[in-house]
C-alpha positions in Angstrom: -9.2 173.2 10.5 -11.6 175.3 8.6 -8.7 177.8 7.8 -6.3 175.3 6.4 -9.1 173.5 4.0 -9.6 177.2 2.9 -5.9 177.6 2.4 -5.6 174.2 0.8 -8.3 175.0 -1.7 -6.6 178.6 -2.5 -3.6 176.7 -3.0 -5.1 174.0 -5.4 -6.8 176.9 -7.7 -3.7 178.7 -7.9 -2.3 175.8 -9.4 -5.4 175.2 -11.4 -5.1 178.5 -13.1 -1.2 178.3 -13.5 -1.7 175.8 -16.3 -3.4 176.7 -19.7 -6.5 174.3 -20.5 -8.6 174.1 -23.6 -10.9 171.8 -22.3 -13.9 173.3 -20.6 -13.5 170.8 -17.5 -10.5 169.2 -16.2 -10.1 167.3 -12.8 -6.4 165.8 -12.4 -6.0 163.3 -8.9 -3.0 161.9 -7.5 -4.2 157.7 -7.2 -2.4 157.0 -4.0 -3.6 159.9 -1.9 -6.5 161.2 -3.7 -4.7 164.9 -4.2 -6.5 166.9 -6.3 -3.3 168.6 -8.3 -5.5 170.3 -11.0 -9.3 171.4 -11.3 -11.1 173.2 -13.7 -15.2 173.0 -14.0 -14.9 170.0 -12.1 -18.2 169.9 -11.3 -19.8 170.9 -14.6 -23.0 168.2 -15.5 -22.0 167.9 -19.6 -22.8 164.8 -22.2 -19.7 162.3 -21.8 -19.5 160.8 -25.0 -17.8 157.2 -25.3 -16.5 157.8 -22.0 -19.8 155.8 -21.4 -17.8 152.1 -23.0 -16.0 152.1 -19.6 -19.0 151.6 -17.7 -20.3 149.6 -20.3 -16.8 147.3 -19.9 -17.4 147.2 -16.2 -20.9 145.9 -15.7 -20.4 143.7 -18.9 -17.4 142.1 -16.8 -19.1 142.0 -13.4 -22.1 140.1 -14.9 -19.1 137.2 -15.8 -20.8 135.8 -19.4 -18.8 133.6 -21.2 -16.0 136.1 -23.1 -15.5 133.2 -25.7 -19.3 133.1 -26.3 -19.6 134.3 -30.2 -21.5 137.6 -30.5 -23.6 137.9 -34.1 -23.4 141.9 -34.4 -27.1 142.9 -35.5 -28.9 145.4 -37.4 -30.3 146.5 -34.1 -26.7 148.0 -33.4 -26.4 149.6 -36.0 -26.2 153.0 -34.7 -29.8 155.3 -35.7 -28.7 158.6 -33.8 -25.7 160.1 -35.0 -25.2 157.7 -38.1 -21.6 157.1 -37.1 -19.4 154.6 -39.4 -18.2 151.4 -38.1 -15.6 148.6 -39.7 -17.6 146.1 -37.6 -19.9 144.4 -40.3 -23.3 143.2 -39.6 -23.8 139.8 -39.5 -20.1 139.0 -38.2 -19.6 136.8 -35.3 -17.1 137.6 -32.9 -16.2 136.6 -29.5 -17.7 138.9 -26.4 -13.7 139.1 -25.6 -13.1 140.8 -29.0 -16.4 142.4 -29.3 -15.1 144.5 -25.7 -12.0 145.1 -27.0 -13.2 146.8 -30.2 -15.0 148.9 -27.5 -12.8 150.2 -25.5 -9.4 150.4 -27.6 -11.6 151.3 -30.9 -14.0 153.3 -29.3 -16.5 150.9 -32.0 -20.1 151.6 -31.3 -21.9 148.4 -33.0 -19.9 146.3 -30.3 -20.7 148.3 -27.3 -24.2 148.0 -28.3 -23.9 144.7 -29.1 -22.6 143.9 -25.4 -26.0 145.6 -23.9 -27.6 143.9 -26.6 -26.4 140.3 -25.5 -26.6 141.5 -21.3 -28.4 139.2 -18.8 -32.2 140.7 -19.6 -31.5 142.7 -22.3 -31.0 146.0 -22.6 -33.6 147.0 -19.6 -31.1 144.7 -17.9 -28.1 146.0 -18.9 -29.6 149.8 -17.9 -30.5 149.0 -14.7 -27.1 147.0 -14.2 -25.4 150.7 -14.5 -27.6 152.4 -12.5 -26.7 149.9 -9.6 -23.2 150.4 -10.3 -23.2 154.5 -10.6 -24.9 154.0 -7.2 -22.4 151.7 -5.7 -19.2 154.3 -6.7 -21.3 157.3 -5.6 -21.4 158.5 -8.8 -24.2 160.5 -8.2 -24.3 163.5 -10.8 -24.4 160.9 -13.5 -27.1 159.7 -15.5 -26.1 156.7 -18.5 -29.0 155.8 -20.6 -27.5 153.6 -23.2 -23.9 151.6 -23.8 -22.2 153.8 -26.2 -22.3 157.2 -25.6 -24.0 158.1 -28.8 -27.2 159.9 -26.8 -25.9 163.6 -25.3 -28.8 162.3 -22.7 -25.5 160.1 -21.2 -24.3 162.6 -18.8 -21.7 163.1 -15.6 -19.1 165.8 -14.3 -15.2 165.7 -14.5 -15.5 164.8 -10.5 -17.8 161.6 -11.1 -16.0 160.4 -13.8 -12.7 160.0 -11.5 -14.3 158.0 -9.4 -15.9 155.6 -12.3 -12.1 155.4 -13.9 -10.6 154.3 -10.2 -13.0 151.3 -10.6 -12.0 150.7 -14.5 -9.0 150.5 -13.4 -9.2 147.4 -11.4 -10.4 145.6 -14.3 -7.5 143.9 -15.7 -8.9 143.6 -18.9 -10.1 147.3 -18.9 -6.5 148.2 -18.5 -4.7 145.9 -21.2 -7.9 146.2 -24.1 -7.8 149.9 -23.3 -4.4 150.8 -23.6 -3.1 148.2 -26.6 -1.9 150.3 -29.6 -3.5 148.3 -32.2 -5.0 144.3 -32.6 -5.5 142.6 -35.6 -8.9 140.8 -34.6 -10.3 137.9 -37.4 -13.5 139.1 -39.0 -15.7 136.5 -41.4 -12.5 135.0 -41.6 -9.8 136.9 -42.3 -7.7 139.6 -39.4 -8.6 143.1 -39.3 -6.2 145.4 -38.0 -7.5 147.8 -35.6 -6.0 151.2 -33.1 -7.0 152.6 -30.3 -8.3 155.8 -30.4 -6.2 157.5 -28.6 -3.1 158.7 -30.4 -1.3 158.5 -26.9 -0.9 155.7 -26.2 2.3 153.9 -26.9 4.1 156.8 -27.7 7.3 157.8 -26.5 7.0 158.9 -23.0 4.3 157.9 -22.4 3.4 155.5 -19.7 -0.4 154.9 -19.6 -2.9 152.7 -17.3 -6.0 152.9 -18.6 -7.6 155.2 -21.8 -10.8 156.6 -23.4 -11.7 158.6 -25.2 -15.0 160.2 -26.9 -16.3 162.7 -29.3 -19.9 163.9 -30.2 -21.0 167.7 -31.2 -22.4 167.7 -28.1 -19.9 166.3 -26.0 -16.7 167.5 -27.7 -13.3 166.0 -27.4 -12.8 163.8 -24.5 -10.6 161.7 -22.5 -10.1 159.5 -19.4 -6.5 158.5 -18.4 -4.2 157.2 -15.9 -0.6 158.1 -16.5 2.4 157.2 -14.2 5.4 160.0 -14.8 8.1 161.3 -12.4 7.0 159.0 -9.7 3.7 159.9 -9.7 0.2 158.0 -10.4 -2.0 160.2 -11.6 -6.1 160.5 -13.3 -6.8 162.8 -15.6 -10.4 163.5 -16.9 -10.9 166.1 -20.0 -14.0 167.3 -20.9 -15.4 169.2 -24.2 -12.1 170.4 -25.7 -12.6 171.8 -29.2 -10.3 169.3 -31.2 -8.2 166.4 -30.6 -5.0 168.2 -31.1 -6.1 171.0 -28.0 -7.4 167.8 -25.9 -3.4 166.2 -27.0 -1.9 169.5 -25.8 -4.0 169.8 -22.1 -2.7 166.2 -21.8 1.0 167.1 -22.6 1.0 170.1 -19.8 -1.0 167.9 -17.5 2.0 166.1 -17.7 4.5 168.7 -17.5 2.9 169.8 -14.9 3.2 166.5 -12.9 6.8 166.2 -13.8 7.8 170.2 -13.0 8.1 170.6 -16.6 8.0 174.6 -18.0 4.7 174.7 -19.4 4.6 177.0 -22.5 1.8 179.7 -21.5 2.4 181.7 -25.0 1.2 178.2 -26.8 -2.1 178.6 -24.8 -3.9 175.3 -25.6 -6.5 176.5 -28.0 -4.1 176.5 -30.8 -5.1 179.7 -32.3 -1.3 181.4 -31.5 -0.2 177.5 -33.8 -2.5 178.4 -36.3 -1.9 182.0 -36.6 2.0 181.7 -36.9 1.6 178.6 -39.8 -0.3 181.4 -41.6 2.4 183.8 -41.4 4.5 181.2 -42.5 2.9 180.4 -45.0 2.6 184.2 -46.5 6.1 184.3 -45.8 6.4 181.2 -48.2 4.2 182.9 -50.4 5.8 186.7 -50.7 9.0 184.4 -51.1 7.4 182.8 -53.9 6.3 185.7 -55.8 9.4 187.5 -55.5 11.0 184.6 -57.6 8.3 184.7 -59.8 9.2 188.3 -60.3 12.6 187.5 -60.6 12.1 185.0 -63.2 9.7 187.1 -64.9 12.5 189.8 -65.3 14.6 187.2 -66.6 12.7 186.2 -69.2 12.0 189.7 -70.4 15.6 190.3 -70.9 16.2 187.4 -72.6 13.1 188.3 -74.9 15.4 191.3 -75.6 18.3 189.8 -76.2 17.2 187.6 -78.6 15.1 190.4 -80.7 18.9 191.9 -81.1 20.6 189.3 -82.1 21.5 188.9 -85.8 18.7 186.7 -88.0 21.3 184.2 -89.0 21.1 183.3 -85.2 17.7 183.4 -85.1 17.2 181.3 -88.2 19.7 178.4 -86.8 17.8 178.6 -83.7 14.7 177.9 -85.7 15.8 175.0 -87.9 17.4 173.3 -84.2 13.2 173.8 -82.6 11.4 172.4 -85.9 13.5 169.2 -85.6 12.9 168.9 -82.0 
């Protein structure tokens, strides 16, 4: 028994290592049989970012307050640690259903700290409503101090955060608000439009479950999703990728991957090959530019010469035809 876990695991690292990641932690599982098809720093205790609004979404929807109930958003949610800009003005009032919705397919911070705000016993309630939950999924490298995901003190590992996005999943609501392209939600009266976060989603190709994603210096890019392709249901969790566009490209051969795709190992997903080759282009643009600037320049100089030899009745009809121009 012990020989064919060993073999297993052999087996899942060589696969792990096959595939090019950007992101300093990866964990991909298989839904239906709980297969781990890719791994990387699975286990790796980092700040999660806004990965934290899922939680917030589930204990928010287990405490079952009235979603039309309006929500005032308050000066108190303004967010006083990273300074972060919001297009959720203080003072609107918004339904808890909307408020959520801004949180999860927005990513908006004001409302996810509104919703702790509002929780049954405040925020002290609200805190010690995720720390039951986190216990009750066995989540037990994790450690959320507040709703948004704004404090690097909100922390977890690639292999806790599987198990918290199974559970998101069974929300309903968590699945449709987090995976809706865009909303046009009314705000002091008049509709706002508003897009999820996640460029993603509802793109060709793309069939996707649930989504989150987060981003603080600390943190770094992120993202939670559950993507169905070549048969297959399948979690991903990426953790601390440099930029969006590396954390787009660990998702894109995370998919290839599942689907037996060839994944492009000279495109390695730091982007620095991408980057370096636009730069050559764009020196190629440039020496192609300054040979016609040459080109032109020779140009001119012969025609410089050929006008100093032409005859001065030429030259003065050519004169008289610029001054009445």
């Amino acid at each position: 028994m012990k020989k064919l876990l060993a073999s297993v695991l052999m087996s899942l690292s060589a696969a792990a290592f096959a595939v090019p990641f950007g992101s300093k932690s990866v964990l991909v599982v298989e839904n239906e049989t709980g297969k781990v098809l890719l791994e990387k720093n699975a286990d790796a205790v980092v700040p999660i970012a806004s990965l934290t609004k899922l939680m917030t979404a589930m204990v928010v929807l287990d405490a079952n307050q009235d979603m039309d109930e309006l929500i005032e958003i308050d000066k108190r949610d303004v967010d006083r640690v990273k300074f972060s800009s919001s297009r959720v003005p203080v003072g609107a009032s918004i339904p808890r259903r909307d408020v959520l919705q801004l949180a999860l397919m927005s990513s908006d911070n004001r409302a996810a700290a509104a919703l702790a705000r509002t929780f049954p016993g405040g925020a002290a309630g609200f805190k010690e409503a995720v720390r039951r939950k986190t216990a009750a999924l066995g989540m037990t490298q994790t450690v959320i101090e507040e709703p948004t995901g704004l404090s690097p003190n909100n922390r977890s590992n690639a292999s806790d955060l599987i198990k918290m996005a199974h559970a998101a999943a069974k929300y309903p609501e968590i699945s449709r608000m987090s995976t809706e392209r865009k909303d046009i939600i009314e705000i002091n009266g008049r509709g706002v439009e508003y897009r999820n976060t996640n460029r993603l989603v509802g793109a060709d190709g793309w069939d996707i479950g649930l989504s989150k994603t987060g981003f603080t210096n600390e943190a770094g890019r992120c993202l939670i999703m559950n993507i169905k392709a070549a048969g297959k249901d399948a979690t991903l969790v990426l953790l601390n990728a440099g930029a969006s566009s590396v954390r787009i490209l660990d998702a894109l051969n995370i998919r290839r991957f599942i689907t037996g795709e060839e994944i492009p190992i000279a495109r390695a997903a730091t982007g620095t090959k991408r980057l370096k080759a636009s730069s050559k282009r764009a020196r190629i643009k440039a020496s192609a530019k300054s040979s016609r600037a040459k080109a032109v320049g020779k140009k001119k100089t012969k025609l410089k010469k050929a006008v100093k030899s032409r005859k001065p009745a030429k030259v003065v009809r050519k004169r008289k035809s610029t001054n009445k121009s």
